[in-house]
C-alpha positions as CSV (number, residue, x, y, z in Angstrom):
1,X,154.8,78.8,110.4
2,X,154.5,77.9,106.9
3,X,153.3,80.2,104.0
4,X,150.0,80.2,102.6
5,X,148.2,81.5,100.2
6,X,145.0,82.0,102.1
7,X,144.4,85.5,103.3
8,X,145.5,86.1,107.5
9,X,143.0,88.5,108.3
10,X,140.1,88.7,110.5
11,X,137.3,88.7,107.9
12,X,138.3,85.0,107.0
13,X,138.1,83.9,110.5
14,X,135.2,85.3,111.1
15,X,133.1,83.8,108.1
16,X,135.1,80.5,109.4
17,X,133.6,81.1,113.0
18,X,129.9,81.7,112.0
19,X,129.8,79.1,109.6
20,X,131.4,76.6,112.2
21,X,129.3,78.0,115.3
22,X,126.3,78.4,113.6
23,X,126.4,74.5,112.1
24,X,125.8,76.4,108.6
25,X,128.4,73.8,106.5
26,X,126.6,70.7,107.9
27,X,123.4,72.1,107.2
28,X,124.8,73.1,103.6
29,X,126.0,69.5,103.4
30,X,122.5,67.7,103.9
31,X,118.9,68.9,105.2
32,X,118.4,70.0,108.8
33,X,115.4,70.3,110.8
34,X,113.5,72.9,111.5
35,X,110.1,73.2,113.6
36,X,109.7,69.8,112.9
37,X,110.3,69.7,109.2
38,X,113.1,68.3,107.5
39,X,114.7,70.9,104.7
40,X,117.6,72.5,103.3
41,X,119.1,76.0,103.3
42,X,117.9,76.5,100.1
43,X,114.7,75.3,100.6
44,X,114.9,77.5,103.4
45,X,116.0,80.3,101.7
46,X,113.0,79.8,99.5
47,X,110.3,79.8,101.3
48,X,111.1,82.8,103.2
49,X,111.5,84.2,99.4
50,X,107.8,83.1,98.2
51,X,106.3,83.9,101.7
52,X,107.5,87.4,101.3
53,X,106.8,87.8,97.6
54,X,103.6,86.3,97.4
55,X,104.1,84.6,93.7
56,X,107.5,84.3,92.0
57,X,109.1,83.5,88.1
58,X,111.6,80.9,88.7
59,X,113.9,83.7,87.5
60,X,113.0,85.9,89.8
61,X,113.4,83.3,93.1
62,X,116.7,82.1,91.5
63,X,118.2,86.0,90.9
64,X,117.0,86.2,95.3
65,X,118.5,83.2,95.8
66,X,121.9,83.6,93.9
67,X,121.5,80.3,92.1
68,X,121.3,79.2,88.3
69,X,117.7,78.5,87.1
70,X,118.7,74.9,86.4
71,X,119.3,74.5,90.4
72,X,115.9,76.6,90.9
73,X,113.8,74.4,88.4
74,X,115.3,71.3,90.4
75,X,114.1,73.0,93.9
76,X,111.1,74.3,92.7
77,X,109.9,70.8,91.2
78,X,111.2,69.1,94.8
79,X,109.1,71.7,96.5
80,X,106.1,71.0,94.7
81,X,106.6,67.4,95.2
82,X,106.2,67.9,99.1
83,X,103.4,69.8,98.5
84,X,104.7,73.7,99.4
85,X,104.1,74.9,96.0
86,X,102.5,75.1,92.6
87,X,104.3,76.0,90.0
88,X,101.8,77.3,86.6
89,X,103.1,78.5,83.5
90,X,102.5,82.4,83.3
91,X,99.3,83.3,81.9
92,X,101.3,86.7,79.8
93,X,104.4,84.7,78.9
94,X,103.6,81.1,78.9
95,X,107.5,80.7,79.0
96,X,107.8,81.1,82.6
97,X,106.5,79.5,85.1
98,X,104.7,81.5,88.2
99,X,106.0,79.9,91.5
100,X,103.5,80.1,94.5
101,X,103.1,79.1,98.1
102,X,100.2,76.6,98.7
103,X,98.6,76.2,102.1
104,X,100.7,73.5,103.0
105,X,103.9,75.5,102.2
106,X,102.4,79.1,103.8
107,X,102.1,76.7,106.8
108,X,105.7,75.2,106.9
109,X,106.9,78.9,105.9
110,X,105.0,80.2,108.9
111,X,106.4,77.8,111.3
112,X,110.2,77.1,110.3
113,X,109.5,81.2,109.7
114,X,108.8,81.8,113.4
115,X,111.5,79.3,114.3
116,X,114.1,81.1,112.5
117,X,112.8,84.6,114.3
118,X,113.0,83.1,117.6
119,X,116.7,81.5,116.9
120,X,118.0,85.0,116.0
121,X,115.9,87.2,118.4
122,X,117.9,84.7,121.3
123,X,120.9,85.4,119.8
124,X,120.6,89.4,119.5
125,X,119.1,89.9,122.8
126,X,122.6,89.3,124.3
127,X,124.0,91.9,122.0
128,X,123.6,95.6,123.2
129,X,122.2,98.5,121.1
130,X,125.0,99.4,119.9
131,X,126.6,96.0,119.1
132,X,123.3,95.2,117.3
133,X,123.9,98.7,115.2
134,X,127.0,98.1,114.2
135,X,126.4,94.4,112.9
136,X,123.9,95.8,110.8
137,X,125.9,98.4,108.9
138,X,129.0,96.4,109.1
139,X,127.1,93.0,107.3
140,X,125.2,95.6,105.4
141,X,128.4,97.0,104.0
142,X,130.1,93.5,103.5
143,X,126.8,92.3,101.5
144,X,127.0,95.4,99.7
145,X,130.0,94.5,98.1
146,X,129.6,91.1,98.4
147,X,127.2,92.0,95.8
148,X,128.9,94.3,93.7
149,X,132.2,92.1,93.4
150,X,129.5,89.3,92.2
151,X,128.2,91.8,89.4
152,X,131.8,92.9,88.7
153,X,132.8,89.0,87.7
154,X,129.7,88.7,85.3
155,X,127.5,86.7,87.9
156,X,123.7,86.5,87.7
């Protein structure tokens, strides 16, 4: 066996697994389909975002999200292209721009929403009780410092 670099240890297999078994780096790759609609994870992402929030700056959706505000101003304007959202400039700080769901976009959200909820209540129902509790405080704990490594490096 030749020597790597790449870390031997079940965390790495385990992000490889999900991503492979859940189709995650296709649907990173190009847009999937969802409830009939055609979007990407981050439009995804999004619109579970501004469903939940109501109205969002750009700054906040892209600090949710992960992602620079130049990749949130490009998502944002292809939203509001297909019609999912308006985007007005702030009426207290005309610098920002206020980013909220139209009907057409609370409708998608709704339906790719229940979709989603569906997908993972399949895929938990096989778990047990206990399985189920221990996903959540282990992915709770490796998002928790997930995070905090981010903040340590200097990302947004």
């Amino acid at each position: 066996m030749q020597s790597t670099t790449f870390p031997e240890d079940d965390l790495r297999r385990f992000i490889q697994q999900i991503a492979r078994s859940s189709g995650f780096l296709e649907s990173v790759q190009r847009s999937h389909e969802h409830a009939g609609v055609r979007l990407s994870v981050s439009e995804t992402f999004a619109l579970g975002e501004l469903a939940e929030a109501g109205a969002l700056s750009q700054q906040e959706l892209a600090a949710r999200l992960g992602l620079e505000k130049s990749t949130v101003s490009r998502l944002a304007a292809g939203m509001e292209e297909r019609g999912w959202l308006s985007r007005e400039r702030d009426a207290d700080d005309r610098r920002l721009y206020r980013l909220q769901l139209t009907a057409v976009g609370r409708d998608v959200a709704e339906r790719v929403g229940a979709e989603l909820s569906e997908h993972h209540s399949r895929l938990l129902a096989r778990l047990s009780h206990e399985e189920r509790h221990a996903l959540g405080v282990g992915l709770g704990a490796l998002v928790r410092e997930l995070d905090a490594t981010h903040q340590e490096h200097g990302h947004h």
